[in-house]
Each structure stands twice: as structure tokens, then as C-alpha cells.
C-alpha positions as CSV (number, residue, x, y, z in Angstrom):
1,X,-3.4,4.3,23.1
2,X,-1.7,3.0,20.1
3,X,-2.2,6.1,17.3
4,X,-0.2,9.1,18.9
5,X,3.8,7.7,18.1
6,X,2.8,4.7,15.8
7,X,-0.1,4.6,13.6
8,X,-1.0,0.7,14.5
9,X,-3.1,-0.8,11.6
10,X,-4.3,-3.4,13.3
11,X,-6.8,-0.8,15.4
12,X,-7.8,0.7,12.4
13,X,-8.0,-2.0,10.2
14,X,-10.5,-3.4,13.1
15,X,-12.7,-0.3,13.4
16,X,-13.3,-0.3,9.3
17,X,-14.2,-4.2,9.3
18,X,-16.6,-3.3,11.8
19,X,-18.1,-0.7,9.7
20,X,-18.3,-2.8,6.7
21,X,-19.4,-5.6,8.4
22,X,-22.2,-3.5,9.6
23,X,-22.6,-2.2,6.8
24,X,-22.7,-5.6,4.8
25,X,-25.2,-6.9,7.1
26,X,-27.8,-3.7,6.7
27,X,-27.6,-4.1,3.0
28,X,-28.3,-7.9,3.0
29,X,-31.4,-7.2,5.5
30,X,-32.7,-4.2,3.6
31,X,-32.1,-5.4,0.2
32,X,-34.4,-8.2,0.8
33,X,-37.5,-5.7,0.2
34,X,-35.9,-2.8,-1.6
35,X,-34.2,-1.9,-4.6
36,X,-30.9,-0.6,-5.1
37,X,-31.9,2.8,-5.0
38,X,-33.8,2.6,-1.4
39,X,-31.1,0.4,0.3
40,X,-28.7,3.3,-0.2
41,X,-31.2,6.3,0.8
42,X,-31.7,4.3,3.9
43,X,-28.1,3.6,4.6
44,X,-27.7,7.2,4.6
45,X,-30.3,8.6,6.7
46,X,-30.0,9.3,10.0
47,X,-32.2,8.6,13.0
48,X,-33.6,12.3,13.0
49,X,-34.0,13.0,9.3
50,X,-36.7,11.6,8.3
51,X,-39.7,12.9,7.8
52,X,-41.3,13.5,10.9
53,X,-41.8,17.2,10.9
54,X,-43.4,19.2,9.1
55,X,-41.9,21.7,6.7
56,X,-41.6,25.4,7.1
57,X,-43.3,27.3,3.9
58,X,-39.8,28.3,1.5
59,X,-39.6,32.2,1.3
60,X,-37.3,33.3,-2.0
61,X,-35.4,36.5,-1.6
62,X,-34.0,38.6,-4.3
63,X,-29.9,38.2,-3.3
64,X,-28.3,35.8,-5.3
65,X,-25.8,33.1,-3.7
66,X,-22.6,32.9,-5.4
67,X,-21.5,29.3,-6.4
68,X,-19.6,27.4,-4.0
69,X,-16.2,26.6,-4.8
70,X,-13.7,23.7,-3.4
71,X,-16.7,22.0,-1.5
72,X,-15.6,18.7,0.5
73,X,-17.6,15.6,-0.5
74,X,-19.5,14.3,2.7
75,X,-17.1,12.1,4.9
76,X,-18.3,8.5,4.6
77,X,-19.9,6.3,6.9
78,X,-16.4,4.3,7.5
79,X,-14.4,7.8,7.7
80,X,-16.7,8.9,10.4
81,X,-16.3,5.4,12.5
82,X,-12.3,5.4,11.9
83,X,-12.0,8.8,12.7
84,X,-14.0,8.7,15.7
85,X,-12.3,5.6,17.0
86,X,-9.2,7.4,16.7
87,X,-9.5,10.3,18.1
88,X,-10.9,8.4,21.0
89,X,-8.1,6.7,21.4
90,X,-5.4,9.4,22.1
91,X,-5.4,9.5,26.0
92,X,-5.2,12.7,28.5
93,X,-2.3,10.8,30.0
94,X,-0.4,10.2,26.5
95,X,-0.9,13.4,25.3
96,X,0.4,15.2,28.7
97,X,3.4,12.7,27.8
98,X,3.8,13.5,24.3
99,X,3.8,17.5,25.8
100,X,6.1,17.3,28.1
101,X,9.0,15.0,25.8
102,X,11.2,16.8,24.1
103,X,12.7,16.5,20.8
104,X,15.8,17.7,19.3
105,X,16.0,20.3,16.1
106,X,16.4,19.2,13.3
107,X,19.7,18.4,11.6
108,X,21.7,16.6,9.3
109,X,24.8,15.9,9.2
110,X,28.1,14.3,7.5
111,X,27.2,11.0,9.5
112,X,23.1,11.5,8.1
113,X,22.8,13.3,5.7
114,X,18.9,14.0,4.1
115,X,17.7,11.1,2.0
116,X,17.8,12.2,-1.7
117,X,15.1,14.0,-3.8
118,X,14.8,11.5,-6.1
119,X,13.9,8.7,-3.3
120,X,11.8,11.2,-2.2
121,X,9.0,11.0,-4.6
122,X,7.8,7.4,-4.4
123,X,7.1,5.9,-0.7
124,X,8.8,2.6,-1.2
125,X,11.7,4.3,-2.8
126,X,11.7,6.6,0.9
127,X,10.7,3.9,3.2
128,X,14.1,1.8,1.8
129,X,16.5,4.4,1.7
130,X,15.1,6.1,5.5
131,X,15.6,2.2,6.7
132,X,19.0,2.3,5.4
133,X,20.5,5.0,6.3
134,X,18.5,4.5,10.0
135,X,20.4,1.1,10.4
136,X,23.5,1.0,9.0
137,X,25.6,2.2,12.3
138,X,29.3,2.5,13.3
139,X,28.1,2.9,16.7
140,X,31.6,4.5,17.6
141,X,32.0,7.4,14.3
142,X,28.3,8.0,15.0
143,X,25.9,9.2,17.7
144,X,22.5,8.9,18.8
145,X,22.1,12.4,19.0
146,X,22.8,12.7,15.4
147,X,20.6,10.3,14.3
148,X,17.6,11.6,16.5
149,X,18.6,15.3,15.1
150,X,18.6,13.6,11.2
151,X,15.1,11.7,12.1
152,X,13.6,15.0,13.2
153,X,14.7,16.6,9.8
154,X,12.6,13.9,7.8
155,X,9.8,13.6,10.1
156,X,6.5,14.4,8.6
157,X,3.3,15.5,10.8
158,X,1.3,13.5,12.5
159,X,-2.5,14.3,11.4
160,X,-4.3,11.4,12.7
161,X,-7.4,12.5,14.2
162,X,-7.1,13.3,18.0
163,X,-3.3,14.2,17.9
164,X,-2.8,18.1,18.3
165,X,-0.2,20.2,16.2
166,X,1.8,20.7,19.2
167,X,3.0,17.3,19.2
168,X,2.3,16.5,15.6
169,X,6.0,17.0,15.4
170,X,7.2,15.1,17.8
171,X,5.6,11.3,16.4
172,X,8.9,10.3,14.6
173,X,11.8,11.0,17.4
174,X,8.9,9.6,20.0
175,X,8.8,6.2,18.2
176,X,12.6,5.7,18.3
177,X,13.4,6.9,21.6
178,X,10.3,6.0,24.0
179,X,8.8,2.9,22.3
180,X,7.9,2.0,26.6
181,X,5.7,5.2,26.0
182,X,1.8,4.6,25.7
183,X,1.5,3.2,22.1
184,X,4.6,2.7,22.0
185,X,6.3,-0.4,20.1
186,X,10.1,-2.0,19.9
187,X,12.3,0.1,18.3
188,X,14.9,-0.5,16.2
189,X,17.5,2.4,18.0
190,X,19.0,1.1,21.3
191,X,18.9,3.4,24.0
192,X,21.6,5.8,25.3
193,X,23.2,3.4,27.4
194,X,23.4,0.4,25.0
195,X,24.6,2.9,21.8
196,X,27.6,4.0,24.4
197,X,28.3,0.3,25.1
198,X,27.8,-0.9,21.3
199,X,30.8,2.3,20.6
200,X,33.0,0.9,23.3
201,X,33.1,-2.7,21.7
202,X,33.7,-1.1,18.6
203,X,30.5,-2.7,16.8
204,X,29.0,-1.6,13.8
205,X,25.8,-2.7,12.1
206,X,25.1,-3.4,8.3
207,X,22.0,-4.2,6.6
208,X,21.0,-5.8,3.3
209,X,18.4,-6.6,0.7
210,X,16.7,-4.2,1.9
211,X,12.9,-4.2,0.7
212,X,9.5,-2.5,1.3
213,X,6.0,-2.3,0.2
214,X,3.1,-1.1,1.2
215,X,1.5,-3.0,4.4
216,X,-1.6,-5.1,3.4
217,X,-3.4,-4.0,6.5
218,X,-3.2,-0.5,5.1
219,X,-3.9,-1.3,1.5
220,X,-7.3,-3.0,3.4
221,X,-8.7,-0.1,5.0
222,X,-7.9,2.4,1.8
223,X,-10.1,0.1,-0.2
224,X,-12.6,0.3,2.4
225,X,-12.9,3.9,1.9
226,X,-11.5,5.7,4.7
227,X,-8.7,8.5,3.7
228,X,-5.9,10.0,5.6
229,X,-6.3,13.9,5.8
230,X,-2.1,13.7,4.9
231,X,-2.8,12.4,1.0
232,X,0.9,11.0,1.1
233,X,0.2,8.6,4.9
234,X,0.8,5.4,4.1
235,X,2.3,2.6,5.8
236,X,5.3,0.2,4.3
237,X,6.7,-2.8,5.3
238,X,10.8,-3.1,5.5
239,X,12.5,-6.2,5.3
240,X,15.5,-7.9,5.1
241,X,19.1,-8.7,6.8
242,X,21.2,-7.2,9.4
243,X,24.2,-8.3,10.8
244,X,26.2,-7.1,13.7
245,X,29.9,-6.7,14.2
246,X,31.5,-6.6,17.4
247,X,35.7,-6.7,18.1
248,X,35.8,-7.4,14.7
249,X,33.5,-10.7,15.0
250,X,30.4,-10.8,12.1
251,X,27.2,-12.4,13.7
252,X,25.6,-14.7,11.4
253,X,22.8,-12.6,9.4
254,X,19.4,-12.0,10.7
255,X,15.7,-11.1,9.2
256,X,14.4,-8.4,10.7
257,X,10.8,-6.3,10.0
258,X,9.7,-3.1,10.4
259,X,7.1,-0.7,9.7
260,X,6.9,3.2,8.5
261,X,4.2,5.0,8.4
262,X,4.8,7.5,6.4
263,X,3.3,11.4,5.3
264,X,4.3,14.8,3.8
265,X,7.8,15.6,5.4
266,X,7.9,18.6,6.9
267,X,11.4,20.3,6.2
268,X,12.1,19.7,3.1
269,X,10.4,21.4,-0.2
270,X,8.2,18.6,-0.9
271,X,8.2,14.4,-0.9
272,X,7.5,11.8,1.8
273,X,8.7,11.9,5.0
274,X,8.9,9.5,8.4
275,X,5.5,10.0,10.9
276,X,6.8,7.2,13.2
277,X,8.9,3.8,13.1
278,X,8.1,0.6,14.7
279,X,7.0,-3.0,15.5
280,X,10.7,-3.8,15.0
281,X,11.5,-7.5,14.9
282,X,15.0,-9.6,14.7
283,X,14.6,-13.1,14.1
């Protein structure tokens, strides 16, 4: 299971190439015979509506309909598939899991305070300044419970199919706390026992040129067609340095990478906020 703390693009991004592949293929085979106009009313019928039976005479009746408003267009062939494969993929055992953790209230603080309005309104603009403020740690005038209280205040719902409300919530803290979890994957916040350590050593930890944008995997599967139901999900890429200072000793610089998937935060007015953090990597 790979979809209830992290959105991982790779599954999706597999499921829609299937689809289009699929897809591709009928159109080649059917185009062959047909025009334009009868590849697509094939592609779009089903096994049981064609015309098989026969139709009931129409009766009219003298009530009038009124005209439907706000109608959702028909989910696509590749929605359906993505969705599907999604939903499949959330586990009894992963959501008992996600159930039973629990996650702090949301706070901030001196320490971590909310990200700013105006980085609120573009994703790139978030994904940089959540990465910052996520990273740069003085592991002994901070703690890990403020951080997990702050990541809690800019999470942002979880609305993949298959993942319930009642641990829609719970995504962000999840990815940063449990990444051993099913679906889980490295995360950049060291565990209780390793912040306390990190604070007795007196070690801090700076990054810089920080940079994001949004994650080709995801751009692949929007053009596809498949849609989030959250219009703001999206996934960034965030790169660059981070160095680590311990007894008052600088490490040499390192690159690191990691990934935000992000959505409509959920206390706060309006803007993005965090769905889950991951695939963190230090080279």
C-alpha cells in the first residue's frame, strides 16, 4: 500500500500508462476500418450497451423537468482505471493502522510558526518555504513535538480515493513520524530518540538553495487526463543542500531530495497545504 501517507507517483503514473496504452492500441486497431467519429463511440461503449434489446415504447407526461444545474462531466476512461487502482490499494491492515495512530493538534509556535499567506498561493512558492522551515533545526531550542504540532496545522486532507475522512487528517504527521508504516517512505525527521541525541550534541541543521517544481511524474499523469478531486494536489520536487553542525563542527554540504504532495490546507482560510512528505534522500 503506497497511497494512504504518501501519494507515490510511480503507482499512478503506471496505472494511467496502462490505460493509455490500452487505449492507444484500441484506437490503432479500430481506426484501421472506421472513422474518427466511430473509433470514439466504440471506445466509449460498454460491453452491455449496445443494442441488444429491444426498446420500451417512450410515454410523455405532462410535468416538466427543471434544468439540471452543476452536472459533473462523465469521469474518463483513465479516471475510472486510476481511481480504481487506488482505492484498491489502501489495505484493511493500513487503514486499521492509520486508525489507531495518533496525531497531535495542531499548533504553531515561536519555534514554527505558519508559513505566510503570500507563499501560500502558489505551490512551488509553499513547497519551498514548508521544506525550509521543516529543515532548518537547532535540535536543542526546538522539539519534535513542535514540529509534529506545526505539520498538523499545515496539513491539508488526504482525498485520494480509498482513504476515509477519519484518517484524511492524519496523512501529513503519518509520513514524518512512521515512514516503517505500510506505504511508508524515508523521512526527513529523525525519530524521538535520534532528535534527543542530535540536542545533546548540540547540532543544528541548515539548508540552502532551496528549489522546487512540480514532479514530472505528476505533470505525466495530469496530461493524461486523470484529475485529483483536491483541485490544489499536486506533487513538487525539493532540492538542494543541507549541512549539519555538531559541537560546533560544519559537515561538508550535502544534496538532498524530497517530495510534497500537496492539497487545500485545512486550517487556515484558504492556500496550499502539506498531504504527506517523503522519499527523502541525502547524497
Amino acid at each position: 500500500m503506497r497511497t494512504l501517507w504518501m501519494f507515490h507517483r510511480r503507482f499512478i503514473v503506471a496505472a494511467a500508462l496502462t490505460v493509455a496504452l490500452a487505449t492507444s492500441a484500441a484506437v490503432v486497431l479500430i481506426g484501421s476500418r472506421h472513422n474518427t467519429a466511430a473509433v470514439s463511440s466504440l471506445a466509449l461503449r460498454g460491453p452491455g450497451n449496445g443494442p441488444t434489446r429491444s426498446k420500451q415504447p417512450a410515454t410523455t407526461t405532462s410535468r416538466r423537468c427543471p434544468p439540471k444545474t452543476n452536472v459533473e462531466p462523465p469521469a474518463t476512461a483513465i479516471e475510472r482505471q486510476v481511481d480504481s487502482e487506488l482505492a484498491q490499494a489502501e489495505t484493511l491492515s493500513a487503514l486499521a493502522a492509520a486508525e489507531a495512530a495518533g496525531v497531535p493538534a495542531p499548533a504553531t509556535s515561536a519555534a514554527y510558526p505558519s508559513i505566510p499567506v503570500a507563499d501560500r498561493s502558489d505551490p512551488t512558492a509553499y513547497a519551498i518555504a514548508f521544506a525550509t522551515q521543516l529543515l532548518d533545526t537547532n535540535y536543542a531550542a526546538q522539539t519534535r513535538a513542535e514540529l509534529l504540532a506545526w505539520a498538523e496545522h499545515e496539513e491539508a486532507p488526504n482525498t485520494l480515493p480509498g482513504v476515509p475522512a477519519s484518517v484524511a487528517g492524519k496523512s501529513l504527521v503519518l509520513s514524518l513520524t512512521d515512514p516503517g508504516l505500510p506505504g511508508g517512505t524515508p523521512s526527513p525527521t529523525p525519530s524521538a530518540s535520534q532528535w534527543a541525541s542530535d540536542a545533546e550534541e548540540g547540532a543544528t541543521q541548515s539548508v540552502d538553495d532551496v528549489e522546487a517544481e512540480v514532479d514530472p511524474d505528476w505533470a505525466q499523469i495530469i496530461a493524461e487526463g486523470w484529475q485529483p478531486r483536491d483541485a490544489r494536489m499536486t506533487i513538487e520536487t525539493v532540492t538542494g543542500t543541507v549541512t549539519l553542525t555538531t559541537n560546533g563542527q560544519a559537515a561538508a554540504p550535502e544534496s538532498f531530495s524530497l517530495t510534497l504532495t500537496l492539497g487545500t490546507a485545512a486550517h487556515v482560510p484558504a492556500g496550499y497545504g502539506a498531504v504527506a512528505a517523503g522519499d527523502w534522500t541525502v547524497d
